[in-house]
MARVEX-395994 format. One record per atom (N, C-alpha, C): residue in three letters; z, y, x. Coordinates in pm, whole numbers, plus 50000, padded with zeros to 5 digits. Example, Ala and Ser with C-alpha at 12.3 -4.5 7.8 and 13.67 -1.06 7.14 Angstrom:
MARVEX-395994
ALA507804943151319ALA507804955051230ALA507804967051320SER507084977551285SER507144989451367SER507875000351290
This chain:
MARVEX-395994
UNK500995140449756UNK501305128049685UNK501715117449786UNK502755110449740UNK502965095249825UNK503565084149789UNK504185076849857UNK503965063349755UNK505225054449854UNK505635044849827UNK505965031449896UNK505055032850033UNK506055032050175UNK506295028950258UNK505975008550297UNK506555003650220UNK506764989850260UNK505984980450118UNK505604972950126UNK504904965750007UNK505354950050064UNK506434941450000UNK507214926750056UNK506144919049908UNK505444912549966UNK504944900249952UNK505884889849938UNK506134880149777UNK506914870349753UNK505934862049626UNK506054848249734UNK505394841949604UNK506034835649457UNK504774837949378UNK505264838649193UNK505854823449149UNK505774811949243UNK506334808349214UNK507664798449277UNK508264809749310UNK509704809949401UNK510744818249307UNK511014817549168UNK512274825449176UNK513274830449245UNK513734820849326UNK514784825849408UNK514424835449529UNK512954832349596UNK512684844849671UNK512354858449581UNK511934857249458UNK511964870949413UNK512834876749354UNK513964866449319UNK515274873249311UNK515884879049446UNK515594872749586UNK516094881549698UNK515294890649727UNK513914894849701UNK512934904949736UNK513324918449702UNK514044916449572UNK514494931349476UNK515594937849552UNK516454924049641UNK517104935449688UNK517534936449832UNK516124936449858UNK515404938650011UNK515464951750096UNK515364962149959UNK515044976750029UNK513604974950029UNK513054969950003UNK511314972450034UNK511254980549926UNK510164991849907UNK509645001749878UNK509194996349733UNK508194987049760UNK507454975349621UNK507744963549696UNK507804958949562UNK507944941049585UNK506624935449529UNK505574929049576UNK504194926849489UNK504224910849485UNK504234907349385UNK504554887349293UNK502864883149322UNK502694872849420UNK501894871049455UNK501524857149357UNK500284861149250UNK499394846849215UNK498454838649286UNK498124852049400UNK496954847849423UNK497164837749547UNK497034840249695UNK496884830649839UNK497864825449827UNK499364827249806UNK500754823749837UNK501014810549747UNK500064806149667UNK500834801549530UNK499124790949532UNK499404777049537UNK498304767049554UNK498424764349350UNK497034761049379UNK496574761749212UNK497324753649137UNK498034742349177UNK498524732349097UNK499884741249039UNK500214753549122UNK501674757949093UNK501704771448981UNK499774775448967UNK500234786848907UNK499904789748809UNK500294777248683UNK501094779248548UNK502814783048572UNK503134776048666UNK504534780248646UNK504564790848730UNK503794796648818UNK504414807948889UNK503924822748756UNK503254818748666UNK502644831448583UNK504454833048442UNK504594822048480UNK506044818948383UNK507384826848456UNK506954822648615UNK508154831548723UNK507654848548649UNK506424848748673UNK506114862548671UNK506434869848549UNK506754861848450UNK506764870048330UNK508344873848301UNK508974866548369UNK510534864148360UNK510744880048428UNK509794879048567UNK510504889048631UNK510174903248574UNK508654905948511UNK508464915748457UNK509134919848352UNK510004913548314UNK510884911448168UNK512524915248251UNK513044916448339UNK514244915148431UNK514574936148419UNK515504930848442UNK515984945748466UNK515344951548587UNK514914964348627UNK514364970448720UNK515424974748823UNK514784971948940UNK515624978349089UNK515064994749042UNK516105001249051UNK515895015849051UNK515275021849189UNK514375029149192UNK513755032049304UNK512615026949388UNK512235013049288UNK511485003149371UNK510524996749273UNK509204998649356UNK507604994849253UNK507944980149214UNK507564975249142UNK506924959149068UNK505524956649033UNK505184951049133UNK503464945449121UNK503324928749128UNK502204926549105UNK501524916849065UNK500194917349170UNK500444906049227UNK498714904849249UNK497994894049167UNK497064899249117UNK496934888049052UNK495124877349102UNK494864868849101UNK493424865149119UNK492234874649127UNK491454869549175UNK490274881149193UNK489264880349038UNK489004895949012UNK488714898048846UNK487194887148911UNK487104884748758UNK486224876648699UNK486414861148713UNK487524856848786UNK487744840548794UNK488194836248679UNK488064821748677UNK488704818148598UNK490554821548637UNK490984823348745UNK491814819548770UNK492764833148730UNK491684844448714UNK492324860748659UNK492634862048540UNK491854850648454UNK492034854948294UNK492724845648283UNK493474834848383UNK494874826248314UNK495614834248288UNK495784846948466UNK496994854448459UNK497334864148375UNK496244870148330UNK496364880648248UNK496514879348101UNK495764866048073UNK496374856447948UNK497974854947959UNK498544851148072UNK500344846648045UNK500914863748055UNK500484872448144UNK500954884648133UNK500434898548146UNK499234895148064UNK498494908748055UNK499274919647949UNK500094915347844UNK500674923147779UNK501534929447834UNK502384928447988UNK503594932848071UNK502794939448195UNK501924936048239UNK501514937848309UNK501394956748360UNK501874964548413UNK501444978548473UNK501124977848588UNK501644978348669UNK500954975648807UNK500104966148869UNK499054961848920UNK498084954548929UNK497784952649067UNK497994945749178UNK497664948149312UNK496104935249288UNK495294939749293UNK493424938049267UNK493284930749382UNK492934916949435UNK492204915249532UNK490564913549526UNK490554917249610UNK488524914449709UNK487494925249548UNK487824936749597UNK487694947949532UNK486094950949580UNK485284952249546UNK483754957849583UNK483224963549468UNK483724968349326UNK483364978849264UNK484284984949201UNK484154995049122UNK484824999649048UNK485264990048894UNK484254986048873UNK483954980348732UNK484754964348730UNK485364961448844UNK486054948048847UNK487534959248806UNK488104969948781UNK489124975748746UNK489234975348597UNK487534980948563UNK488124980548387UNK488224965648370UNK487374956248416UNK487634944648364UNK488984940548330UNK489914943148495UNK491114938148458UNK492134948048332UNK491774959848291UNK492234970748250UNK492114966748084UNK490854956848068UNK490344952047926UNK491064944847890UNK491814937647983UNK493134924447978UNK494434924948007UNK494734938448056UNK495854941348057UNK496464955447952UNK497004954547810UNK496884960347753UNK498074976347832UNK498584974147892UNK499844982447943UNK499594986448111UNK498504984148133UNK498174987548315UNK497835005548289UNK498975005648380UNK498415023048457UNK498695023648595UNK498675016148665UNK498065019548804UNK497335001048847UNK496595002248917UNK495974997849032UNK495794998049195UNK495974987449263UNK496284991749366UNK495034980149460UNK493794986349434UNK492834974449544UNK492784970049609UNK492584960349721UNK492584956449844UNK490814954949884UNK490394958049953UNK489474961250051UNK488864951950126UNK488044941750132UNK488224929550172UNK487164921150227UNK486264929850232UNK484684931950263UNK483614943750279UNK482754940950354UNK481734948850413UNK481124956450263UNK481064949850155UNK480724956750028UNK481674967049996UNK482864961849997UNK484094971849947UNK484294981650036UNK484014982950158UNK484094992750247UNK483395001650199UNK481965001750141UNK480545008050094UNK481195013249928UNK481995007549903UNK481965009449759UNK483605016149754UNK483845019149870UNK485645025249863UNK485435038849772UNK484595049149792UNK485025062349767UNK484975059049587UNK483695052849525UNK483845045149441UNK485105044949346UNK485585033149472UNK487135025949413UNK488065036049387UNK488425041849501UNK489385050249519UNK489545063949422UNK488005064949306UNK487935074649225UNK488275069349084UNK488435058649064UNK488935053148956UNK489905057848860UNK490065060348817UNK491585064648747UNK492925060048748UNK492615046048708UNK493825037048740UNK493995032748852UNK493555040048993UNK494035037349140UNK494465048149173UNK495745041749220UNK497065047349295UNK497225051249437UNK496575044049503UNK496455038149671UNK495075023949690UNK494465027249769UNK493695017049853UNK494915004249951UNK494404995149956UNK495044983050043UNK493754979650094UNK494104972450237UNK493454968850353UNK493634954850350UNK492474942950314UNK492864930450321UNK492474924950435UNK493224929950563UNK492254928250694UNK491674917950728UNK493084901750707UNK492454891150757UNK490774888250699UNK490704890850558UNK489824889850472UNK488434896750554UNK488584904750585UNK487734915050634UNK487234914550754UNK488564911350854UNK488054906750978UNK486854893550968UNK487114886150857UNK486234870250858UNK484584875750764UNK484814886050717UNK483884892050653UNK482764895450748UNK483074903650852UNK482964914550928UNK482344905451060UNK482964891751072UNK483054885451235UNK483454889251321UNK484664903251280UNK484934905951412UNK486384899751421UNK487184903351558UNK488674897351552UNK489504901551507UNK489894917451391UNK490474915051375UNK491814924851459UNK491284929051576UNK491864939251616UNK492354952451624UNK492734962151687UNK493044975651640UNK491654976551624UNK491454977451766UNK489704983951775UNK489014979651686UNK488554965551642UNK487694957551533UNK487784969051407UNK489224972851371UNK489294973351222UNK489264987351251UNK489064999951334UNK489465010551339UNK488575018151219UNK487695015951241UNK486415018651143UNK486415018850997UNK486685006650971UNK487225000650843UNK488555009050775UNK489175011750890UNK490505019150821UNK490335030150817UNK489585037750873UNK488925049350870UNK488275053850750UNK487295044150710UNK486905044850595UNK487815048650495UNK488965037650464UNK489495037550372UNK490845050050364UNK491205055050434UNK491545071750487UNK490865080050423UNK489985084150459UNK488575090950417UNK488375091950284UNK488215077550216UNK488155076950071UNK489485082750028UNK490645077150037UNK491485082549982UNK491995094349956UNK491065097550103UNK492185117650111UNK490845124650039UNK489685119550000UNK488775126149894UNK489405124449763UNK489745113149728UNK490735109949608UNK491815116549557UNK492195123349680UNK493495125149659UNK494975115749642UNK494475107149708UNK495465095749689UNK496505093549820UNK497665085849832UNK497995088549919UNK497335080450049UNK497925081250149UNK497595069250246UNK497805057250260UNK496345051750262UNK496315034350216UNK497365028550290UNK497245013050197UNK498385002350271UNK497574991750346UNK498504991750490UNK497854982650606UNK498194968350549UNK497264961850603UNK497374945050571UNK498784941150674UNK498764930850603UNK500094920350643UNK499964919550806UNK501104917150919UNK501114907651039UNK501594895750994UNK500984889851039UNK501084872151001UNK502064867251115UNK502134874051246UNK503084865351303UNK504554867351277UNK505174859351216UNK506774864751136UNK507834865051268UNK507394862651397UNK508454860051488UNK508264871151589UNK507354880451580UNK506684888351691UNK506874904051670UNK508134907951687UNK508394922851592UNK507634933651692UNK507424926951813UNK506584940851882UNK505504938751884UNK505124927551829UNK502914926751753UNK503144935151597UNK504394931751552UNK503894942451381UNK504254959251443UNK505084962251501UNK505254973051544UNK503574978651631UNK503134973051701UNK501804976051736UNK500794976951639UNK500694967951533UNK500234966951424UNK500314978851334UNK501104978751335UNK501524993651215UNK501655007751273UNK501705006151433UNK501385019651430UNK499945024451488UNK498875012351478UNK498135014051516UNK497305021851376UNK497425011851251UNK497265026651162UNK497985031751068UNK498825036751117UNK499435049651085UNK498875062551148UNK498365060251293UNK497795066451386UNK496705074151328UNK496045060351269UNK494505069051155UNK495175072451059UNK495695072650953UNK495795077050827UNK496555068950745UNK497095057350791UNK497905045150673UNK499495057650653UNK499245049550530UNK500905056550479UNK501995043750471UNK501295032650459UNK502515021450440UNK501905006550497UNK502904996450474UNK502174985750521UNK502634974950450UNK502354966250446UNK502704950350359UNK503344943650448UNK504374936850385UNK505214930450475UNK505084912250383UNK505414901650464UNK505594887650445UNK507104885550387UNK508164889450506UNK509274886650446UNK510054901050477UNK511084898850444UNK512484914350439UNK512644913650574UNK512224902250731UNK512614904750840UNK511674916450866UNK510644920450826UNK509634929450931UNK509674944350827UNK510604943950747UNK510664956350674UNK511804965450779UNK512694964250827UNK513064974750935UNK512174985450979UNK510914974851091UNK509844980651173UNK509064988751073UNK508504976450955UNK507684988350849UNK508095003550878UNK509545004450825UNK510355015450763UNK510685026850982UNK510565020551013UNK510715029851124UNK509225034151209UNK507575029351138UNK506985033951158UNK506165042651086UNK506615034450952UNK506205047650803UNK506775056350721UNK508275056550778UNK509755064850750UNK509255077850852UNK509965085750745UNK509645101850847UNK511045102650959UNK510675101451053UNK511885100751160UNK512555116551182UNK513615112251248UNK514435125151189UNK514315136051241UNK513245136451389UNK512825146051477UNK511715149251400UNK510985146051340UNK509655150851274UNK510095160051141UNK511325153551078UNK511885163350985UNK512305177151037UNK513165174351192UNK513435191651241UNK512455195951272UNK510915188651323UNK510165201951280UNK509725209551203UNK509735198051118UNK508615209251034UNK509675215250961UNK511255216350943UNK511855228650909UNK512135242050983UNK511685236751142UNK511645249651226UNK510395253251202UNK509535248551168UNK508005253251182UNK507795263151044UNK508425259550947UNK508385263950823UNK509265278050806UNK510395275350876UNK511525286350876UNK510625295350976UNK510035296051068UNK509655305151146UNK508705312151050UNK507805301451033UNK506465312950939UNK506635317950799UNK507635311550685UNK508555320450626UNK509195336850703UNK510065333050805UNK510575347450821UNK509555354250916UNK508215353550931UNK507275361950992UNK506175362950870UNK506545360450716UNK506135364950629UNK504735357850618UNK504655343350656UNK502815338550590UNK502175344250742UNK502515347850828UNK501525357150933UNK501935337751063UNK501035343051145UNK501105334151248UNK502285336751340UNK502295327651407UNK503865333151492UNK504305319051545UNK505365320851620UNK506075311451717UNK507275302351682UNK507755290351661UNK508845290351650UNK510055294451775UNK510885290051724UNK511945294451841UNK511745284451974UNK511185271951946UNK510825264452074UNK509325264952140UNK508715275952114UNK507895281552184UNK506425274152121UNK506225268351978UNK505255265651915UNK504545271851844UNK503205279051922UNK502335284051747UNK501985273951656UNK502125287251532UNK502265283651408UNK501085289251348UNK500565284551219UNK499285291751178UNK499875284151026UNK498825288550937UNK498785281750802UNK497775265950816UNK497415262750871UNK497605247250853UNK498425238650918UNK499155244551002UNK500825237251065UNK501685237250972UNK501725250150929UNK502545254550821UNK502515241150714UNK501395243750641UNK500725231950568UNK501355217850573UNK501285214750715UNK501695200250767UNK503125200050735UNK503765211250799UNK505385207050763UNK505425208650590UNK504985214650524UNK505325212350392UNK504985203050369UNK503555195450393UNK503105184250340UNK504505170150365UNK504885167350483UNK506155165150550UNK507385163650470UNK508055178450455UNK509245176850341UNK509145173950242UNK507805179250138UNK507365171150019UNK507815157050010UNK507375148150105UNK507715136750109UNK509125128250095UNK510205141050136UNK511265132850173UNK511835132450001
């Protein structure tokens, strides 16, 4: 199973940035109610949001919502202006399962969910989350987490944390979670460090701010084109040695969980 590569963050109430988000190339575009959008703005950004859920669809490309954290007041505005449109759900500051049906009770048309992770509780309560029904993928709300946690925030800080949420998922069966945002928008070799720091553990995609840092996204969570010739040499070898172990032609053993890997691999493309 897999999913979106890139997740572009645009706030709900900017039409005109979420009219340029759609045609970004990002993987999902997720309409932010929640941090991006100061309270005085989001009656009209739930009005942006409904316009856009109502818009013709980019072919090929998710439409989410984040919406307030369940039980605020500020969740049952949103789901009041567009719980009837509503399918995709990006959940913040997730620590049970049971904050899913809530939002699931208010959104008459939700079939997926997509949590964010955002505390020392939600870490404890991932495998939990991640067994839900209506979750698709785990999200990593690092800044959130790092301030949770007291730590900085670093590879090392969060290695643990992302680990976790790996772990849960590949029990789930879900694909590989999405890394939190880089906040610095000018620094393409801090998000490039950023993102491949977990990809390294187990991330399958990452959240992006604007369409500048979706390139890097896409060239550290894009299957590059040397990883594609292997695993068709790896596959072609243990095909024509019949399922048995064996070599490719560039001098690699092969077994059935290599094997495995390169299928898992082309599946993807």
């Amino acid at each position: 199973m897999s999913g979106p590569t890139s997740y572009l963050f645009v706030p709900g109430h900017r039409p005109d940035l979420i009219a340029k988000s759609r045609r970004s190339g990002a993987g999902a575009v997720v309409i932010d109610l929640e941090d991006a959008v100061a309270p005085a703005d989001r009656p009209a950004a739930r009005r942006a949001v409904r316009a856009a859920l109502t818009a013709e669809p980019v072919p090929g490309q998710q439409l989410w919502v984040r919406i307030n954290a369940p039980g605020s007041a500020d969740a049952e505005a949103d789901l009041a202006a567009i719980g009837d449109l509503l399918t995709h759900a990006r959940v913040p500051k997730v620590d049970d399962p049971g904050q899913l049906d809530w939002v699931a009770a208010r959104a008459s048309r939700l079939t997926a969910t997509l949590p964010a992770i955002e505390s020392a509780t939600g870490l404890l309560a991932a495998p939990a989350v991640a067994a839900h029904p209506l979750v698709v993928r785990l999200g990593l709300g690092g800044v959130d987490l790092a301030n949770d946690l007291g730590c900085d925030g670093s590879a090392a800080a969060l290695a643990y944390p992302r680990s976790v949420l790996v772990v849960a998922s590949r029990a789930a069966g879900l694909p590989g979670p999405v890394n939190s945002v880089f906040a610095q928008l000018d620094d393409p070799d801090g998000l490039l460090t950023h993102a491949r720091a977990a990809r390294a553990i187990g991330f399958g995609a990452q959240s992006a701010l604007t369409p500048r840092q979706l390139p890097a996204i896409h060239q550290v969570f894009g299957l590059a084109a040397d990883r594609l010739i292997w695993a068709r040499e790896v596959l072609g070898a243990f095909e024509a040695a019949g399922g048995a172990a064996c070599r490719t032609p560039s001098g690699e053993f092969v077994d059935l969980p290599i094997a495995q890997e390169a299928q898992r691999i082309l599946a993807a493309v």
